[in-house]
PQR file of N, CA, C, O and H, with PARSE charges and radii, in Angstrom:
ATOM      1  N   UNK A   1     193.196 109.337 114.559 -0.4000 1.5000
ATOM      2  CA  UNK A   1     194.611 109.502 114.754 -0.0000 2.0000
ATOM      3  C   UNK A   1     195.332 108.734 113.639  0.5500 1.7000
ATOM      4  O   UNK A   1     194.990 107.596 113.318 -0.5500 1.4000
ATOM      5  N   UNK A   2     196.450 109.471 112.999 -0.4000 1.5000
ATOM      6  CA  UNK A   2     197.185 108.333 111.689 -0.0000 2.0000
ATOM      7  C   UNK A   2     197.903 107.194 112.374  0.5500 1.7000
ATOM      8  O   UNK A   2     198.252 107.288 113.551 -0.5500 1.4000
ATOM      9  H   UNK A   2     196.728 110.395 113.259  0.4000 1.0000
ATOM     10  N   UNK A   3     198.047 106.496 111.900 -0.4000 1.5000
ATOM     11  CA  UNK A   3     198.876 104.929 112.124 -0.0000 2.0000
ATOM     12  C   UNK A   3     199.794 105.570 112.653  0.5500 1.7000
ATOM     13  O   UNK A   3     199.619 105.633 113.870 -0.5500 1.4000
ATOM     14  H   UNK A   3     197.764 106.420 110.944  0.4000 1.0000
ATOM     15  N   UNK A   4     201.144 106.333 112.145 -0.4000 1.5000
ATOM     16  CA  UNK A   4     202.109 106.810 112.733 -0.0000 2.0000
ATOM     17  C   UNK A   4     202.027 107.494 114.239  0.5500 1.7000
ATOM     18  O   UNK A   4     202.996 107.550 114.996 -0.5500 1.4000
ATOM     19  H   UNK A   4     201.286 106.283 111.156  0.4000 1.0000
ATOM     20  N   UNK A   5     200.551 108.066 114.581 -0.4000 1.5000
ATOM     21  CA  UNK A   5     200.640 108.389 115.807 -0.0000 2.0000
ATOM     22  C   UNK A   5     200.484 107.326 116.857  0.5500 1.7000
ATOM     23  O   UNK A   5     201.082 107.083 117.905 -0.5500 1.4000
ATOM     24  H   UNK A   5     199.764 108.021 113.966  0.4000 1.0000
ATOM     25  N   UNK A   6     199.273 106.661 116.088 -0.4000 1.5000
ATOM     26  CA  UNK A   6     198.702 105.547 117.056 -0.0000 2.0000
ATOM     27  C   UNK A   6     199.639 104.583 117.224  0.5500 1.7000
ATOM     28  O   UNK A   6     199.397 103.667 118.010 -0.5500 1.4000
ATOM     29  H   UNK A   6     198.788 106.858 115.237  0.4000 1.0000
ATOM     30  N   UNK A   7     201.213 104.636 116.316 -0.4000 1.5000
ATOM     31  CA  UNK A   7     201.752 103.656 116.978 -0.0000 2.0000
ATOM     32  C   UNK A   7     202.915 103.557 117.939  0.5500 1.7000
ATOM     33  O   UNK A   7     203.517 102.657 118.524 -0.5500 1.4000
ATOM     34  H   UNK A   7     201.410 105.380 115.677  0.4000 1.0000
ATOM     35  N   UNK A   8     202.972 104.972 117.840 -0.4000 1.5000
ATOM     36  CA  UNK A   8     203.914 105.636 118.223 -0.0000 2.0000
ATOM     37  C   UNK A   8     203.191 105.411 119.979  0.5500 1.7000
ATOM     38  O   UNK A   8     203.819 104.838 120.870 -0.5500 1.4000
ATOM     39  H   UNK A   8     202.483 105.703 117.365  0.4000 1.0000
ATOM     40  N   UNK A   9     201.738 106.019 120.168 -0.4000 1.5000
ATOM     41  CA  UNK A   9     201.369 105.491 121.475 -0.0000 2.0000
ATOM     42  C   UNK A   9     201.233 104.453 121.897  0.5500 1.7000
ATOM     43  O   UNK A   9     201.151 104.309 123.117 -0.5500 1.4000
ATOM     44  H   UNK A   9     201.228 106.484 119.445  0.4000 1.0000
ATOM     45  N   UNK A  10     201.176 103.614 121.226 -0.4000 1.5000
ATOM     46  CA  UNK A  10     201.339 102.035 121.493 -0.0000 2.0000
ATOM     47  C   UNK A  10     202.479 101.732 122.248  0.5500 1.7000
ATOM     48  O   UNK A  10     202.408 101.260 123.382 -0.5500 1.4000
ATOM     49  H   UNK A  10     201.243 103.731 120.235  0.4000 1.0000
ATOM     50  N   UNK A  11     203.687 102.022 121.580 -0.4000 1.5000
ATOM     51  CA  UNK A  11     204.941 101.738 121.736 -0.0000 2.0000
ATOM     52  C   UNK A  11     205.693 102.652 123.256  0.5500 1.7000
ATOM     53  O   UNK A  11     206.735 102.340 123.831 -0.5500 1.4000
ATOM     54  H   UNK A  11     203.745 102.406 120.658  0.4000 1.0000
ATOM     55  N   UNK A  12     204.926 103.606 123.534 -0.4000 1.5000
ATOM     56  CA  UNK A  12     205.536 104.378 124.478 -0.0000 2.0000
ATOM     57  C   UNK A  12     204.380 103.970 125.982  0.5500 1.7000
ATOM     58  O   UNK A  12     204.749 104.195 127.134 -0.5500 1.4000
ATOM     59  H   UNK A  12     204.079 103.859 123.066  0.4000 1.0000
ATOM     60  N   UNK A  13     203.157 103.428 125.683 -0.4000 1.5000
ATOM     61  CA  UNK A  13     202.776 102.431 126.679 -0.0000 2.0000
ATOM     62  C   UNK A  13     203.015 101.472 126.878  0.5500 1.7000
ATOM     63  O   UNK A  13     202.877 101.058 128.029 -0.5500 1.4000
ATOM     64  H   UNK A  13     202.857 103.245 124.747  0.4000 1.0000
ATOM     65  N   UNK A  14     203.368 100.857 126.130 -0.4000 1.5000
ATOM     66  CA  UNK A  14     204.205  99.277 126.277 -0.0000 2.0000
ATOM     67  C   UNK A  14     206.087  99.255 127.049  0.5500 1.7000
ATOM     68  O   UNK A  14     206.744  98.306 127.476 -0.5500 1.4000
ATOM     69  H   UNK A  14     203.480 101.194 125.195  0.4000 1.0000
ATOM     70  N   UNK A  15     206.420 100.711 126.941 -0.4000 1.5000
ATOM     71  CA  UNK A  15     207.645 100.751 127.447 -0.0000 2.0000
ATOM     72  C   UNK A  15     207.711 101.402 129.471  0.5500 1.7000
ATOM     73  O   UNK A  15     208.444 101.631 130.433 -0.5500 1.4000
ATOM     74  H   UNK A  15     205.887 101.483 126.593  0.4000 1.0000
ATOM     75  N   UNK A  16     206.126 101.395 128.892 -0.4000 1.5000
ATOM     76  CA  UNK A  16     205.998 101.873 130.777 -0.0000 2.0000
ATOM     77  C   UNK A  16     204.593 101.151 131.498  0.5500 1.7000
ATOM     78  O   UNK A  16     203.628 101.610 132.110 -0.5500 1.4000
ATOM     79  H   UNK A  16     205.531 101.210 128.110  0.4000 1.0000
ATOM     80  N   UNK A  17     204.895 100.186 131.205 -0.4000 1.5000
ATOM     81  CA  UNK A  17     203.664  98.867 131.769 -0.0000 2.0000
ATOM     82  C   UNK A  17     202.238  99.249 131.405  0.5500 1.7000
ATOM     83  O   UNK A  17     201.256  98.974 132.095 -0.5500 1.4000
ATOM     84  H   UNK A  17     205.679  99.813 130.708  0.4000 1.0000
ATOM     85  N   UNK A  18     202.218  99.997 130.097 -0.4000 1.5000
ATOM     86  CA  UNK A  18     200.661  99.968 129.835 -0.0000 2.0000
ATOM     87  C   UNK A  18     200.577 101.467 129.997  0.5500 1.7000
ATOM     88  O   UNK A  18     199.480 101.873 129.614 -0.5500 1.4000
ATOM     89  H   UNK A  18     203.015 100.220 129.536  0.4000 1.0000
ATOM     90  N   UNK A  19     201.191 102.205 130.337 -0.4000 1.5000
ATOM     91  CA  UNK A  19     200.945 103.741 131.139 -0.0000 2.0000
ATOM     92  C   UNK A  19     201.285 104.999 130.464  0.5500 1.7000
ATOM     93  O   UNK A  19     202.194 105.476 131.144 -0.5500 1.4000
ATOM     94  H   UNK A  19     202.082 101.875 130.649  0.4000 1.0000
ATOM     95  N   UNK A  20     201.060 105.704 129.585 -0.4000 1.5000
ATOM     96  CA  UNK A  20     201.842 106.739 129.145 -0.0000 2.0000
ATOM     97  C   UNK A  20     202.241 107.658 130.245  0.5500 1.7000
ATOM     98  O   UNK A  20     201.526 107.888 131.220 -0.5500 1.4000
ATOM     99  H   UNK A  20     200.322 105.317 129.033  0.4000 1.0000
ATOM    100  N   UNK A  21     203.464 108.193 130.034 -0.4000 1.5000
ATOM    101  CA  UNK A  21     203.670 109.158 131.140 -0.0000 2.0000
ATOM    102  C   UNK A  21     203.411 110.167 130.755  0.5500 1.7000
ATOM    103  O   UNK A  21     203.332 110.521 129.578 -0.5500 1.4000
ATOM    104  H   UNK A  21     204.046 108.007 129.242  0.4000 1.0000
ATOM    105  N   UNK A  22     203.151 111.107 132.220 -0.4000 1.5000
ATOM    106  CA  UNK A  22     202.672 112.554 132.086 -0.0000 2.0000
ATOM    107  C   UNK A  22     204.124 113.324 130.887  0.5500 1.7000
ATOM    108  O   UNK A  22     203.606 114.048 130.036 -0.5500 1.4000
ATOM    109  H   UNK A  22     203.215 110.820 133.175  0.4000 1.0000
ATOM    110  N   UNK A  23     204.919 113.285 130.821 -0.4000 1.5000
ATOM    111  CA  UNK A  23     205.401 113.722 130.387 -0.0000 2.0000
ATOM    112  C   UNK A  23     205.088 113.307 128.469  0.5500 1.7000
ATOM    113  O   UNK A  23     204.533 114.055 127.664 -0.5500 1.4000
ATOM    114  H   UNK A  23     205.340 112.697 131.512  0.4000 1.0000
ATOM    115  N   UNK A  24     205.596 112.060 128.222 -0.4000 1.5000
ATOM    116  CA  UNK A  24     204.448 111.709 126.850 -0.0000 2.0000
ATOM    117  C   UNK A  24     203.167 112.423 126.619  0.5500 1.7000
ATOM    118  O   UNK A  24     202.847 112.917 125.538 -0.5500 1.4000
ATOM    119  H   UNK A  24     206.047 111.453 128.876  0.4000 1.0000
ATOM    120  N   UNK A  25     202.405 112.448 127.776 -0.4000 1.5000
ATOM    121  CA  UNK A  25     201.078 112.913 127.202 -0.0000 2.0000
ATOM    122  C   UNK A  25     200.948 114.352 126.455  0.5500 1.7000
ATOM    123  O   UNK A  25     199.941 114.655 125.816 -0.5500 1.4000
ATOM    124  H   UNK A  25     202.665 112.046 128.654  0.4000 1.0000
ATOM    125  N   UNK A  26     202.093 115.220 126.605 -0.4000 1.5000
ATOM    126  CA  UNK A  26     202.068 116.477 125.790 -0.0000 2.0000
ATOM    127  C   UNK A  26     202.576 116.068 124.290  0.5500 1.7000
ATOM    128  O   UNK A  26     202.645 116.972 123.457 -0.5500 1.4000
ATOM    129  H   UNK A  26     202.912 114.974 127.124  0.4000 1.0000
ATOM    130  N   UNK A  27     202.907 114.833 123.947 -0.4000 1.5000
ATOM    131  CA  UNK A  27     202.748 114.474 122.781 -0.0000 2.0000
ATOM    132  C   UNK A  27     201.552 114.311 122.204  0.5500 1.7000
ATOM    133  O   UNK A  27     201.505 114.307 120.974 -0.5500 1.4000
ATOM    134  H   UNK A  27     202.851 114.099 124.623  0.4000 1.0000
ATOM    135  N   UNK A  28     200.524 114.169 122.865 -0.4000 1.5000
ATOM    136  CA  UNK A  28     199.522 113.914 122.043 -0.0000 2.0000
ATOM    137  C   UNK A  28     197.784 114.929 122.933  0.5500 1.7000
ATOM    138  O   UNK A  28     196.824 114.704 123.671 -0.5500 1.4000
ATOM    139  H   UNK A  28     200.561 114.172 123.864  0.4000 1.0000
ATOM    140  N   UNK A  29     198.519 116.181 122.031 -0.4000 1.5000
ATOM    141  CA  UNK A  29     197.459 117.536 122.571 -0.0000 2.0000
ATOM    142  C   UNK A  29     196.014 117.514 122.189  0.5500 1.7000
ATOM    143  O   UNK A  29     195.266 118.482 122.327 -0.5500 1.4000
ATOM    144  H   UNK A  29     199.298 116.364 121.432  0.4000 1.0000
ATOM    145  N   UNK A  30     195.667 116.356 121.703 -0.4000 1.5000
ATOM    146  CA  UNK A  30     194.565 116.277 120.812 -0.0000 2.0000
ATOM    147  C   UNK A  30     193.287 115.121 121.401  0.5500 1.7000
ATOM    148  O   UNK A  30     192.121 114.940 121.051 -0.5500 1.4000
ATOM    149  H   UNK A  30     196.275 115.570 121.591  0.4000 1.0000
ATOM    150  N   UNK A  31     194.187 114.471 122.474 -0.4000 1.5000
ATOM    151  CA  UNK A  31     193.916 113.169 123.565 -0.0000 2.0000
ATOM    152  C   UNK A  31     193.675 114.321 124.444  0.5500 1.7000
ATOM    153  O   UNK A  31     194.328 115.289 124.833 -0.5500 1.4000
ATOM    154  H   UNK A  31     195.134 114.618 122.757  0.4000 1.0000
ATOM    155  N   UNK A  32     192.062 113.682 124.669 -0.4000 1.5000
ATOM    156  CA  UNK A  32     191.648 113.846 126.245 -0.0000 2.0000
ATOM    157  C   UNK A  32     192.149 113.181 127.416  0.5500 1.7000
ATOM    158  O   UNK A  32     192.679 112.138 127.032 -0.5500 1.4000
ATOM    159  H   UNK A  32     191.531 112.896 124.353  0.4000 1.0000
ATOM    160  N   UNK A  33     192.202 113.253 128.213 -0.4000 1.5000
ATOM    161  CA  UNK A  33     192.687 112.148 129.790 -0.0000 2.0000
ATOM    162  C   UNK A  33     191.829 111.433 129.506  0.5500 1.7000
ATOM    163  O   UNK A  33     192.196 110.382 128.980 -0.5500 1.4000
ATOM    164  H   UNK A  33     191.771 114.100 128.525  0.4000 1.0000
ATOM    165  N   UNK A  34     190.184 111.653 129.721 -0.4000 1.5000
ATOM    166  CA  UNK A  34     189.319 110.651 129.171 -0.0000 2.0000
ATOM    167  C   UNK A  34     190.016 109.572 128.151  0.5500 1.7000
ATOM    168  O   UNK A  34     190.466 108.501 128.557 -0.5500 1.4000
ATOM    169  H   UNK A  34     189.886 112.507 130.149  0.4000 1.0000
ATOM    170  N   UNK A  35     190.044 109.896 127.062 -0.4000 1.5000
ATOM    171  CA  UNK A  35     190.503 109.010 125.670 -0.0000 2.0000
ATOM    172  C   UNK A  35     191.910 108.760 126.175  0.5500 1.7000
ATOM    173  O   UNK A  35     192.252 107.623 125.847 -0.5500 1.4000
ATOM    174  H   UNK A  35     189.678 110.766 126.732  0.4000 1.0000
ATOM    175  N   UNK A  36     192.671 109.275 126.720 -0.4000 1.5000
ATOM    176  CA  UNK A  36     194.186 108.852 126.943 -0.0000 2.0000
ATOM    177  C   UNK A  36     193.807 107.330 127.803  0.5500 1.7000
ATOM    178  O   UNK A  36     194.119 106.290 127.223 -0.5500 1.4000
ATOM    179  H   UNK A  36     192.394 110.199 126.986  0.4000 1.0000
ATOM    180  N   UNK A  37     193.209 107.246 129.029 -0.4000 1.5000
ATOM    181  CA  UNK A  37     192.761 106.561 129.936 -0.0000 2.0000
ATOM    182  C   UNK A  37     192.243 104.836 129.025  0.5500 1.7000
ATOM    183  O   UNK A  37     192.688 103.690 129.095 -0.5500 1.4000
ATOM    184  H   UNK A  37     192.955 108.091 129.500  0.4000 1.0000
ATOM    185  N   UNK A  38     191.203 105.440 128.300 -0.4000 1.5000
ATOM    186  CA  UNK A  38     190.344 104.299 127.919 -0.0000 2.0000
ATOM    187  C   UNK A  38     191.638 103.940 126.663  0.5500 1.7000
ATOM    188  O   UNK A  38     191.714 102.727 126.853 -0.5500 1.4000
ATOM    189  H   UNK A  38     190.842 106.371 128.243  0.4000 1.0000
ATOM    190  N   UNK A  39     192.541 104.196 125.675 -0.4000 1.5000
ATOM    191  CA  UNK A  39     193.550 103.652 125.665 -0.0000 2.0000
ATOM    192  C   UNK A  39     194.372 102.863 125.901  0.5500 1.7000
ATOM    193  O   UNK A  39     194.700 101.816 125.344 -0.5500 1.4000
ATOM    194  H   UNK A  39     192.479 105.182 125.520  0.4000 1.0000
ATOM    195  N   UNK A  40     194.950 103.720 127.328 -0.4000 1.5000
ATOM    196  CA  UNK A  40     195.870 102.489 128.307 -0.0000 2.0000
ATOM    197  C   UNK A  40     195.091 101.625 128.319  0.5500 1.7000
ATOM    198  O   UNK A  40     195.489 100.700 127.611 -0.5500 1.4000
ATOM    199  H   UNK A  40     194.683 104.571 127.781  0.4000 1.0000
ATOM    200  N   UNK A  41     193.559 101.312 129.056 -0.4000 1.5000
ATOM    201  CA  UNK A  41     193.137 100.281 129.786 -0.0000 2.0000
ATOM    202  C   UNK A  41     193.070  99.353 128.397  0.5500 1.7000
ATOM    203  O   UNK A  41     193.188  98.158 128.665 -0.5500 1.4000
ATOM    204  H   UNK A  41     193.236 102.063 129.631  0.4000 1.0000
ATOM    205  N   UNK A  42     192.880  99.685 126.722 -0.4000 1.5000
ATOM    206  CA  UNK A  42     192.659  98.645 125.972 -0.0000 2.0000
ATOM    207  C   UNK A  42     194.079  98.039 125.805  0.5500 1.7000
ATOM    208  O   UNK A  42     194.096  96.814 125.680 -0.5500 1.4000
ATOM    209  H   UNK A  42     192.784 100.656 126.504  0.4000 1.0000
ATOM    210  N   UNK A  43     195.224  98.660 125.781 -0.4000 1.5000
ATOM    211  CA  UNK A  43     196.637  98.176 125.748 -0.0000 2.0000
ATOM    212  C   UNK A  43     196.937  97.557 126.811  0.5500 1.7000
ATOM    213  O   UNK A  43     197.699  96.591 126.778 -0.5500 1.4000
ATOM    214  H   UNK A  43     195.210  99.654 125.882  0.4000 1.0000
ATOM    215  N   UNK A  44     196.437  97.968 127.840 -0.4000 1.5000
ATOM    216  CA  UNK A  44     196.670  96.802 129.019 -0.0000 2.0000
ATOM    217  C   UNK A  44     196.312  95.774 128.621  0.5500 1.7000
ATOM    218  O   UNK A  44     196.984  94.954 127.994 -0.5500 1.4000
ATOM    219  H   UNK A  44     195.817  98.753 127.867  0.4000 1.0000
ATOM    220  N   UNK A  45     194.855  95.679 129.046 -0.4000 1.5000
ATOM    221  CA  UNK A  45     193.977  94.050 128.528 -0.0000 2.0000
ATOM    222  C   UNK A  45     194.801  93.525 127.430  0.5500 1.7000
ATOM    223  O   UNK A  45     195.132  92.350 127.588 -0.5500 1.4000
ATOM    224  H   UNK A  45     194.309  96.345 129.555  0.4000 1.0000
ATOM    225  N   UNK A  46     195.367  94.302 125.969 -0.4000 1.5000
ATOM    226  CA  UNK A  46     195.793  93.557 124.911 -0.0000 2.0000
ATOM    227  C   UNK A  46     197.067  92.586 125.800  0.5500 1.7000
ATOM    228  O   UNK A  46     196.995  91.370 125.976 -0.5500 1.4000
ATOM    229  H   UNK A  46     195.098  95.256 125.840  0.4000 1.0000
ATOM    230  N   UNK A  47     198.227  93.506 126.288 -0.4000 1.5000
ATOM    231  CA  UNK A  47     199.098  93.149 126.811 -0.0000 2.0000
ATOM    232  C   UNK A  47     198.974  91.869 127.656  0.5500 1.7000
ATOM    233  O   UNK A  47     199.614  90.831 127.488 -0.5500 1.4000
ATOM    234  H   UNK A  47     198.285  94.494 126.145  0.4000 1.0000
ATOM    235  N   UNK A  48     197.832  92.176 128.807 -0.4000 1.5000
ATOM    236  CA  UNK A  48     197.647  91.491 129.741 -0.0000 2.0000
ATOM    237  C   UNK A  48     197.215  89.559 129.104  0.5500 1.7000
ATOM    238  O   UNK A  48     197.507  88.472 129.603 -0.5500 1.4000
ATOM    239  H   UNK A  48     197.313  93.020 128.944  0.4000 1.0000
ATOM    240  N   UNK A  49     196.378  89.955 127.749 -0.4000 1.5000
ATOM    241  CA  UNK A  49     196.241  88.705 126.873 -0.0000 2.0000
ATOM    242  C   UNK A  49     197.165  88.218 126.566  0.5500 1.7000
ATOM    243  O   UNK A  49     197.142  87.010 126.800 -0.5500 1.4000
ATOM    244  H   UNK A  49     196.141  90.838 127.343  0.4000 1.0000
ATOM    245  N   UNK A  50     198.134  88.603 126.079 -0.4000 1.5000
ATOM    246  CA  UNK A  50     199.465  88.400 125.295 -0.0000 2.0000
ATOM    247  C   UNK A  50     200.262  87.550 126.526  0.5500 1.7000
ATOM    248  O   UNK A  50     200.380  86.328 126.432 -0.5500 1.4000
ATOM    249  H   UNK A  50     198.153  89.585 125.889  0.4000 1.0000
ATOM    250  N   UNK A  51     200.763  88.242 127.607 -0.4000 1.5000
ATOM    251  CA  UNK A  51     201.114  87.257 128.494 -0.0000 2.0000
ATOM    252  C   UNK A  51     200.531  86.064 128.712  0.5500 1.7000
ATOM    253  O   UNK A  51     201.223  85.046 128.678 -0.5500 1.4000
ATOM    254  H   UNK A  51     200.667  89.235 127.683  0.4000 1.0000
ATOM    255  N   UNK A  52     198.902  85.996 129.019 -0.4000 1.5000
ATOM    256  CA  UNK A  52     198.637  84.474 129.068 -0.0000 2.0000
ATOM    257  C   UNK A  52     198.956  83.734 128.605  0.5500 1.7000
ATOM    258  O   UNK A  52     199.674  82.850 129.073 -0.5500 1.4000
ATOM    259  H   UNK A  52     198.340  86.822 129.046  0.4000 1.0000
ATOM    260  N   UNK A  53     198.324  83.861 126.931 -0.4000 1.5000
ATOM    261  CA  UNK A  53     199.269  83.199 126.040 -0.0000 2.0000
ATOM    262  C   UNK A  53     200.655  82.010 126.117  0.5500 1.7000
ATOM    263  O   UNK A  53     201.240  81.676 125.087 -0.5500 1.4000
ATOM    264  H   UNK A  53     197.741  84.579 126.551  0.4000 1.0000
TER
END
C-alpha cells in the first residue's frame, strides 16, 4: 500500500478508537476484512502503548 494510503488509514482509525468504519472500508477495495482486522488490532496496541506512556 503507498504511504499516502497507509496514512490516510492510520488517521481514519485513530479518529474512531482504533476502528475503521464500515463505511471507510470502501475506501480501501484492495483490504481484505482479514488484513483490515489485523491492522486495527496493530493501531490499537500502537495507540494503546502511546497512552501508557
Amino acid at each position: 500500500m503507498p504511504n499516502r494510503r497507509a496514512s490516510l488509514f492510520v488517521r481514519l482509525c485513530m479518529q474512531n478508537a482504533g476502528k475503521l468504519s464500515k463505511k471507510k472500508r470502501e475506501q480501501f477495495p484492495a483490504l481484505t476484512d482479514d488484513e483490515i482486522t489485523m491492522l486495527e488490532e496493530a493501531i490499537q496496541e500502537a495507540l494503546a502503548e502511546f497512552d501508557e506512556a
